[in-house]
N, C-alpha and C positions, 0 to 999 in steps of 0.2 A: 753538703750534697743532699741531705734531707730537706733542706729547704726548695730546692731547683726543684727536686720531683713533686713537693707538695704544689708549688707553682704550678710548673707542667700539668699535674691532676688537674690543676684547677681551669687551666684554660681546656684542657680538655673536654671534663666536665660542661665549661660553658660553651663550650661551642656544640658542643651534642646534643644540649639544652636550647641553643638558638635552631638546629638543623630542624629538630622537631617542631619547635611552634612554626618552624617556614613552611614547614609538610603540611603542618594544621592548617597555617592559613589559604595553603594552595585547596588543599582538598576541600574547603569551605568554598571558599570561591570558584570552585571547578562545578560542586555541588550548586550554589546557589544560579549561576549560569547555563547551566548542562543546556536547558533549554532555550538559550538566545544564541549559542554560537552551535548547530548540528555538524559537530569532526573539524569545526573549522572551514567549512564549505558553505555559504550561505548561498540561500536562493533568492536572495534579492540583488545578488550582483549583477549589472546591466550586462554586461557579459553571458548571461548562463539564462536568461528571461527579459520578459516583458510582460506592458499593461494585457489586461483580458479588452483586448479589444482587435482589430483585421483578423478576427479568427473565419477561415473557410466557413461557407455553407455545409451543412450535413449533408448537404445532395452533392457535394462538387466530388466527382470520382476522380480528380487528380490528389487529393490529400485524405488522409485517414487522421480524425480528431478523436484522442481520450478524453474523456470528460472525468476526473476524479473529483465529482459532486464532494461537496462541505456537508456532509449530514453527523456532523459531530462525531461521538465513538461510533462507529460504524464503516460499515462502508457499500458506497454505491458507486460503479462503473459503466457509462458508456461507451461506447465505442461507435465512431459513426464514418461509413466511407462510402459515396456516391450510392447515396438515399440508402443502405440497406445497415442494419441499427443492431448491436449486441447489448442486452444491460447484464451487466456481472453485478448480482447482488441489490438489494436493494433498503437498503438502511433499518434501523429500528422505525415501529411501531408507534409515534409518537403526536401521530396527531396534527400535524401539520404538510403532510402529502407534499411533500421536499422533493421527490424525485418527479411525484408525478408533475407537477409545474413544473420540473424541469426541461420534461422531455417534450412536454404540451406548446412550452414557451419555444421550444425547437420548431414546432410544425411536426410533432413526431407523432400517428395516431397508428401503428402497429410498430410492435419489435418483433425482426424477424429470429433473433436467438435471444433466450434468455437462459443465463449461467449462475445457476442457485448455487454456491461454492459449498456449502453447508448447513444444518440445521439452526444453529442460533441464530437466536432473533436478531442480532445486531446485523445480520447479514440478508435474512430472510423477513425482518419484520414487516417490513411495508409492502413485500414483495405482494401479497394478497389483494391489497389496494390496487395498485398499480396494475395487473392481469384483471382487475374488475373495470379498471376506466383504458386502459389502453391493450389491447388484444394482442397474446404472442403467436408466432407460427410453429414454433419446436421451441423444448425448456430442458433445460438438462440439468440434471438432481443426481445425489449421489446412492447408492444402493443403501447407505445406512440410511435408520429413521428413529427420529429422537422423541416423537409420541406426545409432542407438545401441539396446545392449540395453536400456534401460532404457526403453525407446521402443517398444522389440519387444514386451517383456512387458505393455506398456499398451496395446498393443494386440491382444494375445492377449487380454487380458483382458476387453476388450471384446467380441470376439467372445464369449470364454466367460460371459458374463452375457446373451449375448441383446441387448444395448442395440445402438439404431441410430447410424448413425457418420454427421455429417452435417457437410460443410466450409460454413457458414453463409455467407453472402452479407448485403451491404451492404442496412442497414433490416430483416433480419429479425427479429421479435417470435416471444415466448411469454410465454404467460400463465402465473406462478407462482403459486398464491391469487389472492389481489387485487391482485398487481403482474404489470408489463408488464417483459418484459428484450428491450433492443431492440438490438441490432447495430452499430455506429458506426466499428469500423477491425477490420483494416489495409484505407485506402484504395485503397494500393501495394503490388506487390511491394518484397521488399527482399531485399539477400541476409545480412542480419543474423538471424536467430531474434529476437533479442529487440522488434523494429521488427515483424515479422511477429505478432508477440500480439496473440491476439483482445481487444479493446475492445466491453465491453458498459455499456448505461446501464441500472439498474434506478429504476422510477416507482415509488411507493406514494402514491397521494393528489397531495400537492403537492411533495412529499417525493422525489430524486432521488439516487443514488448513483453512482459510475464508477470503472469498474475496467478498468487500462490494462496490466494484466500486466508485463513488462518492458519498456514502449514505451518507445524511447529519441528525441533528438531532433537524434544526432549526424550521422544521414542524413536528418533534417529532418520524421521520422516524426509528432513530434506537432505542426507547422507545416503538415505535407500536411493532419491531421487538421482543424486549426480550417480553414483554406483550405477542404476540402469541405463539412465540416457549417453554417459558420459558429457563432459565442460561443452565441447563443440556445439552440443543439440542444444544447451541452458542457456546458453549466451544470450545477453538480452541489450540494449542501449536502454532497457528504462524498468524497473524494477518494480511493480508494486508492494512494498516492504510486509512481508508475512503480522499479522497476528497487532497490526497498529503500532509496532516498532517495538513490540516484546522482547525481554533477554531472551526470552524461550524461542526466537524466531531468529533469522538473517546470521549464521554462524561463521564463523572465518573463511570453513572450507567451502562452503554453501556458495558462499560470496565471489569467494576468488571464483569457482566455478560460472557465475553467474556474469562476473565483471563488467557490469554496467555503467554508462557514465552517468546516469541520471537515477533516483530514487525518491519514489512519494509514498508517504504514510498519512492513509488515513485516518485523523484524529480526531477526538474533541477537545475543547480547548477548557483544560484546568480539569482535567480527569480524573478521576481518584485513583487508579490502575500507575500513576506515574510514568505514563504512556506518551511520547518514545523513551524509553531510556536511557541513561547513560552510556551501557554497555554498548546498546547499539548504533548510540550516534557516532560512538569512538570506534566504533569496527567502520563504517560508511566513511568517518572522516579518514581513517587509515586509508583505507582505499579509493580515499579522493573521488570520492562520489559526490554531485552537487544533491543535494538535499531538499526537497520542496515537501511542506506540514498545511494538512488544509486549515491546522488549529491556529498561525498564524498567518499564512496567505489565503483562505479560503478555496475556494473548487479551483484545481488547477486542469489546465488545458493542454496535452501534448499536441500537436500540429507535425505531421510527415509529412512527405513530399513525396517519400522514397529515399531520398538519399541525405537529407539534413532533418534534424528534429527543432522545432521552438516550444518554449514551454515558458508559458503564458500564469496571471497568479493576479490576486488580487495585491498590486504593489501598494497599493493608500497604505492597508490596513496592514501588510505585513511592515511596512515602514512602522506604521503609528503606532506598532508593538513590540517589534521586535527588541527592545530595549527594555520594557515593562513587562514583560510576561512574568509573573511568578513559577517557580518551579514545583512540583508536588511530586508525592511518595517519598 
């Protein structure tokens, strides 16, 4: 009898021994991949996108185009529907005037709204440039102020363009073309900047979009949010993924209230921040979100109509990578 049990021990033993190196090697491999499979939902399936090319003119008022410009960690947002132009943000500082060729390369030589989400320069750096070469007509800024020069000169620059400076309040609407951009946080003060980003929803038809700047949810910022508006009002088809795909952003409940089928994070590619995360690609993959990264598709394109969305990516380059990307953090 004392034999059988020492046996038994032993396969026991070994197989508790095998269970764990299996765990090990998942968790390795789950680790070394995080960033070529996003939840399981790629954005390069022919299905869910296409080439960046039949994209609408910015002037045609039957479609509204986001433009989630490539400006690496950062992030820069246009928005364009029958000639009249929003830019949410507009990249770091870096010397290379990325947005403004962008908008230039459109035929774009005024923005009629500009939506500063917040004080960091990752958001606000170029902003300064860009109000110096291309003139806005209204800028919306948040009541905090972080005392940085790069903060100074964006708002130098406002002044020097003429454009009106207006701290937005909760439910305000303007009319872009044929969409509606309507107001939705910060509900609360915070003493975080990134919690304090303005959140705006844009309408075209049936068709909704939402962009949460850096709203974080570790001072319970985007829980204040569903709490006021309730799910109804958050609902979005396309998601700008808060804070560059941060654990501190996009939370279960946040999500499910948001339930989008589409979500883009603007990244840079081989970030030290190990930006998007794992946590968060696995929340977006749960929730069967299609996924699109400007770190390996570049500036992606959403296209309305009104009632269908296309979502547009640089396919070469996310092909040519998506298998090689190294993962970092």
């Amino acid at each position: 009898m004392a034999r059988k049990m020492r046996k038994r021990t032993k396969r026991k033993i070994t197989k508790a021994i095998f269970s764990i190196i299996l765990v090990l090697i998942l968790s390795v491999a789950g680790y070394i991949f995080k960033d070529q499979i996003p939840g399981g939902f790629l954005g390069n399936d022919a299905t869910v996108g296409g080439p960046l090319d039949n994209i609408p003119a910015v002037t045609d008022p039957n479609y509204l185009t986001v433009h989630y410009i490539d400006v690496g960690q950062a992030d820069a947002i246009l928005v364009a529907c029958g000639g009249e132009y929003m830019l949410i943000d507009a990249g770091e500082d870096d010397g290379d005037d990325r947005v403004i060729h962008y908008l230039t390369d459109l035929g774009i030589d005024e923005i009629d709204l500009v939506v500063a989400t917040h004080a960091h320069s990752d958001h606000i750096g170029e902003m300064g440039d860009v109000l110096n070469a291309i003139p806005a007509v209204e800028v919306w800024y948040p009541e905090y102020r972080h005392g940085t020069k790069t903060e100074q000169r964006f708002l130098t620059a406002v002044d020097g363009c003429g454009a009106n400076l207006y701290e937005p309040e909760l439910g305000d609407t303007y009319d872009l073309g044929g969409a509606t951009v309507t107001v939705l946080g910060p509900v609360k003060e915070y003493d975080d900047p990134n919690d304090m980003s303005i959140v705006v929803l844009v309408q075209f038809g049936d068709d909704r979009f939402l962009f949460t700047g850096d709203m974080e949810n570790t001072d319970a910022a985007e829980n204040d949010l569903v709490a006021y508006w309730g799910e109804e009002a958050l609902r979005a088809d396309v998601l700008k993924v808060g804070h560059h795909g941060a654990r501190t952003s996009t939370s279960y409940h946040f999500l499910r209230s948001v339930s989008p089928s589409y979500a883009v994070i603007s990244v840079g590619e081989g970030n030290t921040y190990g930006h998007p995360t794992s946590e968060t690609l696995n929340i977006l993959g749960q929730a069967e979100v299609y996924v699109y990264r400007t770190d390996t598709m570049g500036t992606v394109v959403a296209v309305s109509d009104g009632q269908d969305i296309d979502v547009k990516y640089d396919v070469a380059r996310c092909n040519a990578g998506i298998f090689s990307q190294k993962s970092v953090g």
